[in-house]
C-alpha positions in Angstrom: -20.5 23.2 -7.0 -18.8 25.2 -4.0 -14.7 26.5 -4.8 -12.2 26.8 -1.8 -9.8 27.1 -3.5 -7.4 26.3 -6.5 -8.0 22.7 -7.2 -10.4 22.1 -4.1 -14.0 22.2 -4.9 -17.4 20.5 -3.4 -19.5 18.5 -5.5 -22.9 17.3 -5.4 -23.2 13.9 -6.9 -26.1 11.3 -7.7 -26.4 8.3 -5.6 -26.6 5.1 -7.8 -29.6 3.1 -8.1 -27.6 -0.2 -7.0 -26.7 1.7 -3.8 -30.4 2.9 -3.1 -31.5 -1.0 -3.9 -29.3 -2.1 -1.2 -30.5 1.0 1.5 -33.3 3.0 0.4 -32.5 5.3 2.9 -29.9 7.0 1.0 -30.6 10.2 -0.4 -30.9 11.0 -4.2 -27.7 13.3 -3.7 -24.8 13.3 -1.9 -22.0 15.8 -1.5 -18.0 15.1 -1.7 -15.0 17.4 -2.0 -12.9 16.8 -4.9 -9.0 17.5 -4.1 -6.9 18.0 -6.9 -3.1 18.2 -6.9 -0.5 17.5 -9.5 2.4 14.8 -8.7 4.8 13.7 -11.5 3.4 15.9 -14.1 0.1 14.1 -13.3 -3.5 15.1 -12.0 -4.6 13.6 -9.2 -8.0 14.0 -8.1 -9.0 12.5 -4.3 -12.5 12.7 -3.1 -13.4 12.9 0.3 -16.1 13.4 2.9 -14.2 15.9 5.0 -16.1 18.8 3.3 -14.6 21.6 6.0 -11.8 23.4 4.4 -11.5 25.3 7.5 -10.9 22.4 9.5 -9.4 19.9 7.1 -6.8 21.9 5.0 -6.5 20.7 1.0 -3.0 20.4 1.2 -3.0 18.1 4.3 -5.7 15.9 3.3 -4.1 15.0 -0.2 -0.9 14.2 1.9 -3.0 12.6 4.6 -4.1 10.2 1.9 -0.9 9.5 1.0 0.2 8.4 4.0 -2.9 6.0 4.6 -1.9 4.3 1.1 1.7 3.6 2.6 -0.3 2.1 5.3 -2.6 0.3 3.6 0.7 -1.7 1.5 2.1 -2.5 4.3 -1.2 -4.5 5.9 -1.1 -6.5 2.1 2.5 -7.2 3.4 1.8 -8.5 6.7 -1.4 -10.4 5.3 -0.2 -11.3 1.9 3.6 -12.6 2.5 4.1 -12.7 6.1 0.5 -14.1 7.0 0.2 -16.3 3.5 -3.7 -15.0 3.2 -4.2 -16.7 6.4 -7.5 -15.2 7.4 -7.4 -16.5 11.7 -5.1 -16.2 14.0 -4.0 -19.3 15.9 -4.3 -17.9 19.3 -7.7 -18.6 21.1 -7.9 -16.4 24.0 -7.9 -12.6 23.6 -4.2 -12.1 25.4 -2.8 -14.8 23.1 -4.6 -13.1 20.0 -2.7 -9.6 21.5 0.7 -11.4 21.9 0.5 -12.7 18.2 -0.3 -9.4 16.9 2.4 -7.7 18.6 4.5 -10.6 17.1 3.6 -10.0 13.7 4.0 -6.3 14.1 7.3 -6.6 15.5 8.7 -9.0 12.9 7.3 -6.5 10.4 9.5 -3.4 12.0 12.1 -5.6 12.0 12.1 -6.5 8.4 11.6 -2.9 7.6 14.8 -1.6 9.5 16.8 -4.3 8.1 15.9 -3.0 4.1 16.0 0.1 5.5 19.8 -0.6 6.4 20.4 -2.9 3.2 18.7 0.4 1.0 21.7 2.7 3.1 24.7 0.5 1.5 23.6 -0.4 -1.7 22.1 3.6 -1.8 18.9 3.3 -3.3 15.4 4.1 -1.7 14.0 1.5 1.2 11.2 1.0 -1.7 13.7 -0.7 -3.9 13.9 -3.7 -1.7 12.1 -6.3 -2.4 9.9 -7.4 0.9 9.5 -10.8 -0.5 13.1 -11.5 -0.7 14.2 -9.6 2.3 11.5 -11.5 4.3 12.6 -15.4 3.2 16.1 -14.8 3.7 15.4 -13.4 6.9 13.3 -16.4 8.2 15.7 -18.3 7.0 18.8 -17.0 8.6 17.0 -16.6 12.2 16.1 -20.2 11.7 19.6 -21.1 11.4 21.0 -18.6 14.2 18.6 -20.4 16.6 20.2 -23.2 16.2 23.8 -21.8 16.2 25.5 -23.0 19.4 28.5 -20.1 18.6 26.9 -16.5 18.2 29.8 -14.8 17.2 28.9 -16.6 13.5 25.5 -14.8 13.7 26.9 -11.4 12.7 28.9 -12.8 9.7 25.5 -14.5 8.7 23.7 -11.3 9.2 26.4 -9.7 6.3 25.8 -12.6 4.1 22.4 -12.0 4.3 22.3 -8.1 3.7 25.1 -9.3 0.4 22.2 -11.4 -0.6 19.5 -9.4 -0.3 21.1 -6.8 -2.2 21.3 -8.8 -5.2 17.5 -8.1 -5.4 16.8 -4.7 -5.7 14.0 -3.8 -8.0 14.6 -1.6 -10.4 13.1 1.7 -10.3 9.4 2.2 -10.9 8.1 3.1 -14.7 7.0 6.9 -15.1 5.1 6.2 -18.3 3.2 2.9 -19.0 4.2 0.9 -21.9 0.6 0.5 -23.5 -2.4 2.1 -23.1 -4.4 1.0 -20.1 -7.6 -1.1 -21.6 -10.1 -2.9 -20.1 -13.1 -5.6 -21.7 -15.7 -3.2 -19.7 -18.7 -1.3 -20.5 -19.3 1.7 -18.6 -16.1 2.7 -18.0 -13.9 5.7 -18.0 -10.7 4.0 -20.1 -11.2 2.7 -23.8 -12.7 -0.5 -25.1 -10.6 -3.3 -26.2 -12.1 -5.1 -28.8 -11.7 -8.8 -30.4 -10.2 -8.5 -33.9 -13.6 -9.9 -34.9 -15.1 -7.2 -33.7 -13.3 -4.8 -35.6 
């Protein structure tokens, strides 16, 4: 084990049988650098393969990780409620697969700066929102716009629809969980639940 630091350490860890199976080419050992920071009173540990503390700051990394989570939510949002698990585009060419992307993309921006507006009046956090909500009533009141033949009812629609949306903000998130995390798993690091039988 190598230190850098408070909280920032390399580690030299074995490489599981399952993995060599799969690739024997692996070595026995491989090394990681373990990050640890606390947020909310809680330690977080993140390992990573950017071993150079030189190069790659702690502090930056941990916040760098951060920011690809945030990233990573919003692709569940675009493939999960906007995409419905669709796994294919329906373009066939490679300009028409561009032009759907940038599509999706957009309408995803767009969503987000309308929650982010909705978040500023009813003053809670942009996170608060729910994206499911924000994204059905939006569909559905540019499906009615476009077929509105007098646009000066569009922007008394668009109130409506940030008053409705508003009506479903989520309430903040839990700082404690209610029950003790368990799981019906052997070789793990949380505790066993067992059957009352069993007891």
């Amino acid at each position: 084990m190598q230190t850098h630091g408070p909280g920032d350490v390399n580690l030299r860890m074995k490489v599981s049988p399952q993995a060599r199976k799969k690739d024997p080419s692996l070595p026995l050992m491989w090394e990681v650098r373990a990050i640890t920071r606390e947020i909310d009173g809680k330690s977080r540990t993140l390992f990573t393969s950017l071993a150079d503390p030189l190069r790659y700051k702690a502090d930056d990394v941990f916040a760098l990780y951060h920011e690809r989570w945030e990233i990573e939510l919003a692709y569940g949002e675009i493939k999960t409620d906007m995409l419905r698990q669709s796994m294919t585009l329906r373009s066939q060419q490679p300009e028409g697969v561009k032009q759907e992307l940038w599509a999706k993309l957009l309408m995803y921006n767009v969503i987000r700066l309308e929650i982010t507006r909705i978040a500023d009046e009813a003053k809670v956090e942009p996170c608060r929102i729910s994206f499911i909500t924000a994204l059905r009533n939006i569909v559905d009141e540019w499906l009615w716009s476009a077929n509105c033949r007098t646009p000066r009812f569009i922007h008394a629609k668009l109130n409506a629809m940030r008053n409705n949306i508003r009506r479903f903000v989520l309430p903040p998130r839990r700082s404690q969980r209610r029950y003790t995390r368990e799981v019906r798993m052997t070789n793990t690091q949380y505790p066993i639940k067992k059957n009352a039988a069993q007891s």
